[in-house]
N, C-alpha and C positions, 0 to 999 in steps of 0.2 A: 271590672274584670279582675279575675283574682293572679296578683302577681308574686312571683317569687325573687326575691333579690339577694346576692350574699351581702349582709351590712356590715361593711366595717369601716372602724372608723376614723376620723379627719384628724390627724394628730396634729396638735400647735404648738408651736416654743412653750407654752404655760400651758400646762395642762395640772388638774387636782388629782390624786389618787385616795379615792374616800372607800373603805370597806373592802379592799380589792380590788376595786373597779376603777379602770383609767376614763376618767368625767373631761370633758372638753372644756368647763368652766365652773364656776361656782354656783351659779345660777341651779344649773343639772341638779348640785347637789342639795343644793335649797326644794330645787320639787320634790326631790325625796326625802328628806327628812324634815323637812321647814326650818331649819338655823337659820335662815337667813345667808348675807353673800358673806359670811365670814367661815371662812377654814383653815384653822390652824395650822399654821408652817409649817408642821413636820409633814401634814401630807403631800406639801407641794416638790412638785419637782418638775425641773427643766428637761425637755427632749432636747437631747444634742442630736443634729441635723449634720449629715456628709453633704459635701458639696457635688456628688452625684445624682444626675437626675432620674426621676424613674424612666423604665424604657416606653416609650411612648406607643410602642405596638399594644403592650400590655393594658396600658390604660382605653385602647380601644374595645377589651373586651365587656359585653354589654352587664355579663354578672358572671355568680360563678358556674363552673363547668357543670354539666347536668347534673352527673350521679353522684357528686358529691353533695350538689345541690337538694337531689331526693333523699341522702342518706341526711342531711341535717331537717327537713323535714318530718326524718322517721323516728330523728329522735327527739323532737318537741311533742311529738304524738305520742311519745311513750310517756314523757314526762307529762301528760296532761293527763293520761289515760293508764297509770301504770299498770294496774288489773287487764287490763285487756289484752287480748288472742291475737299478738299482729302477725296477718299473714302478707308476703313481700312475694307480688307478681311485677316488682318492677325491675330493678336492677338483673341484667341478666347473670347470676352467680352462680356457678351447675351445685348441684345440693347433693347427689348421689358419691356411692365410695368409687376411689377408684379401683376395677380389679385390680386383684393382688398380685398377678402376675406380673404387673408394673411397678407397684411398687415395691415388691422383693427384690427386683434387678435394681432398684433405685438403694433399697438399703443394701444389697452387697458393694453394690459402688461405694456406699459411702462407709460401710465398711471397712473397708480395701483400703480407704484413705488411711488406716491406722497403724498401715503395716509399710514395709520397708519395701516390699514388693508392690505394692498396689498405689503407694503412693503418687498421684500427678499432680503440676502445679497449673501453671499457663498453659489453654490448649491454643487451637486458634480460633483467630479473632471470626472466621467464614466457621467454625462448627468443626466439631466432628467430620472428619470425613467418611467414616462408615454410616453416622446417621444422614450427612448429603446422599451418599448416596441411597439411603433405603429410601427416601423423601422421593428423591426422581424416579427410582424404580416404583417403589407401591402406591405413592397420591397421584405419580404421572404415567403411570402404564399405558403406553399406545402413542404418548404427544411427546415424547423425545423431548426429553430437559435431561442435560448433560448435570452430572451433580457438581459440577467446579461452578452451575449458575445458580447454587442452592446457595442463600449464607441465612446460617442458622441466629436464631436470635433469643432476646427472653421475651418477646411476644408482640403483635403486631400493632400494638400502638406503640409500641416505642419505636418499631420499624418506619411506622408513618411520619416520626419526627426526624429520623435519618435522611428519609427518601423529600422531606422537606429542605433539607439540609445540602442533599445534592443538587437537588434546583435551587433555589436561591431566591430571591425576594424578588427579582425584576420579570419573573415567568408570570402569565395571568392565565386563569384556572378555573372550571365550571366544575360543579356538583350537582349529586342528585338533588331535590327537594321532593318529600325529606330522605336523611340520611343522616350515618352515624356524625355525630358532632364536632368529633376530632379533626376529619378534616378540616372544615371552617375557620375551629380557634386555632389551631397548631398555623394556617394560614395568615390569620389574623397578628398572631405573636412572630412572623415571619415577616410583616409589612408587606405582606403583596394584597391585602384588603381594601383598602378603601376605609372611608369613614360612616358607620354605620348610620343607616337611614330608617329614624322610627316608625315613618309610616306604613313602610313596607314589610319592615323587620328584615334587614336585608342589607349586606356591606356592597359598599358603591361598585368598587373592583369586583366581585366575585359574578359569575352566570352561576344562577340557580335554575337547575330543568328540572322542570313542573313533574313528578312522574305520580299520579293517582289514576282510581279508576276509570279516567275519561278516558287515559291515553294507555290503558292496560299496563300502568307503574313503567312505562317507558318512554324518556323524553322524545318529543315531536323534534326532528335530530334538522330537519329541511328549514326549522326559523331559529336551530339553535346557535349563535355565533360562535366563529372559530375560536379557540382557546390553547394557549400551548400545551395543558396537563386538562386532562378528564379525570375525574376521581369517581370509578362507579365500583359498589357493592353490590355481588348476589351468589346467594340469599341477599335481599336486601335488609338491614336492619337501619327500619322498623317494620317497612310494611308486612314484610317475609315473602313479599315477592322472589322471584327464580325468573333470571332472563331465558328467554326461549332461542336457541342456536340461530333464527332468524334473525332476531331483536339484537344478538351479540356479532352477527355477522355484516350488521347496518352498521354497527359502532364502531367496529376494525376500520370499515369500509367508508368510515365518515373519519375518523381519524389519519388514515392514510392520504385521504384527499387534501386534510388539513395542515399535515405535519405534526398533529398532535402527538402526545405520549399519555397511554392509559393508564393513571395506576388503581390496577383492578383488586378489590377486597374480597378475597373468597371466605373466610372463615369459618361461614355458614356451608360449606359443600360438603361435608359430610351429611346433613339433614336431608338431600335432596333427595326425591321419592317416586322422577317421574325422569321423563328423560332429557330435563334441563342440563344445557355444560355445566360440569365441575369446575372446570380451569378455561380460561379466557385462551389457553394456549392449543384448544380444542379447533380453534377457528383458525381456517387458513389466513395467513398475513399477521399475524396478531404475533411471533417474535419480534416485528421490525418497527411495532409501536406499542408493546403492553410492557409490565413491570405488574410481577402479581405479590399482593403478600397475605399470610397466612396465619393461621394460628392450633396450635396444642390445645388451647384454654376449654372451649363448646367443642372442642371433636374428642379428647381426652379428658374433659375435666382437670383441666390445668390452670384454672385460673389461677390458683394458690403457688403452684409449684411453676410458673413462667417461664413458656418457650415457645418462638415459632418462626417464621421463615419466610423468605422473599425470593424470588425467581426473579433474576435479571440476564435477561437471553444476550447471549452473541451479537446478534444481531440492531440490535437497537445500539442506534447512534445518534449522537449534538448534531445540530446544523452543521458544526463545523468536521464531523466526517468523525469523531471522535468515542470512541466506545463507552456507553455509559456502564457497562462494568467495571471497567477501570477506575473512573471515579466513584461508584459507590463501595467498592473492594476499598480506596483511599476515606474514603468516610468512614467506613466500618474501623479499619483499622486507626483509626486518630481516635475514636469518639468509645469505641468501644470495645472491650479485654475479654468479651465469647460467653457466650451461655453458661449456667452451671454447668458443670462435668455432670454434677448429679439427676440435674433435670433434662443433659441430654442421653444419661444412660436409661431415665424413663420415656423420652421420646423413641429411642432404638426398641424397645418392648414396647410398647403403643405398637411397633408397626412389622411386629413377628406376628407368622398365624397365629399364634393362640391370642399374644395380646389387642390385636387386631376383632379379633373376634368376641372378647372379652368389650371393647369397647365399640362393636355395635351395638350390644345386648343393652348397653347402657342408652346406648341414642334412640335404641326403639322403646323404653321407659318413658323418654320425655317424649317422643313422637306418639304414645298413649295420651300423655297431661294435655299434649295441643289437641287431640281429639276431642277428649271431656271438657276443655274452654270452650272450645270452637260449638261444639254442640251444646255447651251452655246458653252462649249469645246467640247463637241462631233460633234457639226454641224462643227467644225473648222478642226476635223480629228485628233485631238490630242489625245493619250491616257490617258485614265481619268478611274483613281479607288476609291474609296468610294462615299460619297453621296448616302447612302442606310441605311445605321445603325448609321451614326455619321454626328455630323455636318460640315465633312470635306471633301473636295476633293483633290487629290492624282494627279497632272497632269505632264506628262514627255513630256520633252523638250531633246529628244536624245542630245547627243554629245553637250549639252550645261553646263555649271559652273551654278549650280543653284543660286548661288550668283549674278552672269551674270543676269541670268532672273528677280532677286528679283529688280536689278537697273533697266535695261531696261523695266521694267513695269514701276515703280514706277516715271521713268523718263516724260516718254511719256505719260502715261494714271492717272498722280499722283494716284494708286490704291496701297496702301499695302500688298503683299504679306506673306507668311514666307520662305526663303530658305532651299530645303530638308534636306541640310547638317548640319543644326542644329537641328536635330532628327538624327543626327548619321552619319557616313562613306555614306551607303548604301543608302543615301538621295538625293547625288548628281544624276545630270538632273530631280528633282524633284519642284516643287515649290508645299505650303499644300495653298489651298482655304477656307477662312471660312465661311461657311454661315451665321453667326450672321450679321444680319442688319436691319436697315429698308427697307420695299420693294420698294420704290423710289430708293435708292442708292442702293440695289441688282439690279436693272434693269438698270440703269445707267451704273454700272461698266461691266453689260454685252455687253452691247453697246460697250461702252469704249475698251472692251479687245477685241471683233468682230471687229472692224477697223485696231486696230492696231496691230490683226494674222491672218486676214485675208486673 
């Protein structure tokens, strides 16, 4: 089975440095040049070692993180193959411009910074208060989010490691399987995992719910054990699943039974195209056990320019009676000095009419590209899930190592994939499609991947 590992390597008190290269013995360098165990003192040298151990959560991590993982993949592909046309449906990166109407507000801000008038230093650490408020007004129209429960951010995985932050190591925690990966390692470097178990692919501490087409990508909630935190995304990234206001009103309604706290991932709710909830805060009961957070990145094309946002209601309170805004207002503010100014003066245009409307025009482009995927793999007879509410498609390749598939694409059609199995156990015979591109190379790679599963 074709595996991907990050390798790096075993440092010892003696180690050789021959050509550049830090060699773990002499031996290494004798296979490569044949000298023999003799190399010359000057190349040798001593690693001096601290008497600090490494953190042992970290060492639980099974390799490296995915996308970095895919991005070093993509560049042993180049170097093997430098001629060649690579096209990248893996990593979710938005490819289009952002309108201009945003980013002019962005460069008069920063502008502005050059003048005696316009100058700011420190804003606050919760945001902008005009962009909190537009945040609750125009992504929350109708679900009454007060903007003092908005705190702004540079984007929602680094909010993931906050809201890890708030909870603490002794909380036990379920996710989707699959799902984005973040939650799991961020978990895992937080010591509330367990000791990962290779047969299953799967850390001891954690509840993984199964959510595929058996169970219409929602976990069977009646055998799923209690847990203090639920970590669900939708859009789901990967499947591109869209929970259904039923599916999210089981999940309120299993967690309040529980005592649970949801923290729910919308990031994807901009893409949605039918009448699935945007906000988890759509559902009655869901202030008094969700935590939502958010992101600029897929709904603005921000992945570059990093900003986004967390909703922590009123409402939600510790066991011990205690408001969990409070302490995540006390985490925000210890851990972190507030978003650009300048990326939140282009979040404040993101969400005026014109720039609002500027960046739908942009999300029904890539809701084009998941059409042309989706009807690519479907004319091939493949089963294919999302591509409806998210900008991903979901396609299974029975009885194959999704890692298998990730090379034999990548080989023959140089196109990027991501393999299922890094969204979780329940990933494998999956490979995730992204539709961010330009439309030349989304029609291209359809070509590309029609020949060669044809």
């Amino acid at each position: 089975m074709y595996q991907a590992h990050l390798s790096l390597p075993t440092y010892t008190r003696s180690a050789a440095l021959f050509q550049g290269k830090l060699v773990q013995n002499s031996s290494m360098v004798s296979k490569e040049r044949g000298i023999g165990m003799f190399i010359r003192r000057r190349y040798m040298r001593t690693v001096c070692l601290t008497k600090v151990p490494r953190n042992a959560n970290l060492e639980k991590l099974q390799n490296g993180y995915l996308f970095p993982e895919i991005c070093r993949h993509e560049f042993e592909h180049v170097q093997k193959y430098p001629n060649a046309k690579l096209i990248s449906l893996g990593i979710g990166d938005t490819t289009e411009p952002i309108p201009d109407i945003i980013t002019l507000d962005m460069a008069a801000h920063s502008r502005a910074l050059s003048t005696a008038v316009g100058y700011r230093g420190y804003g606050a650490e919760q945001g902008n208060k005009e962009l909190r408020k537009a945040i609750a007004e125009t992504l929350y129209r109708g679900v009454h989010i007060k903007d003092t429960e908005v705190f702004v951010s540079d984007g929602a995985q680094c909010d993931i490691s906050r809201i890890q932050l708030l909870l603490g190591p002794n909380v036990t925690m379920a996710v989707q399987d699959p799902s984005f990966p973040g939650y799991v390692d961020s978990s895992v470097i937080m010591g509330r995992s367990g000791e990962f178990q290779e047969e299953s692919g799967k850390y001891a501490k954690i509840e993984y719910m199964k959510c595929g087409p058996e169970n219409n990508f929602f976990p069977d909630l009646s055998t799923t054990p209690r847990t203090d935190i639920i970590f669900f995304i939708s859009p789901n990234n990967p499947t591109g699943y869209a929970a259904s206001r039923d599916q999210l009103e089981k999940l309120v309604k299993f967690a309040k039974k529980n005592g649970s706290i949801i923290i729910y991932d919308s990031a994807y709710a901009a893409y949605i195209s039918d009448d699935s909830p945007r906000s988890i805060f759509e559902i009655p009961g869901a202030r008094e056990v969700a935590i939502e957070i958010s992101s600029f990145s897929k709904f603005a094309g921000f992945t570059g320019v990093r900003l986004g946002w967390t909703v922590v209601p009123e409402e939600l309170e510790f066991s011990n009676g205690f408001p969990v805004i409070n302490d995540f207002n006390r985490v925000v503010c210890t851990c972190f000095n507030g978003a650009s100014s300048i990326a939140q003066a282009g979040g404040l245009a993101c969400l005026s009419p014109e720039g609002y409307k500027g960046i739908l025009g942009v999300i029904d482009f890539y809701k084009e590209n998941m059409k042309i995927l989706l009807e690519t793999f479907q004319s091939l007879g493949l089963k294919v899930y999302g591509g409806k509410n998210a900008p991903y498609i979901w396609v299974h390749f029975p009885g194959s190592s999704s890692w298998d598939v990730f090379a034999d694409i990548l080989e023959k059609t140089h196109i990027i994939t991501i393999p299922g199995t890094g969204f979780g156990p329940n990933g494998e015979e999956y490979i995730r499609i992204s539709a961010f591109g330009h439309r030349n190379s989304i029609l291209e790679a359809s070509e590309r991947l029609t020949n060669l599963l044809k």
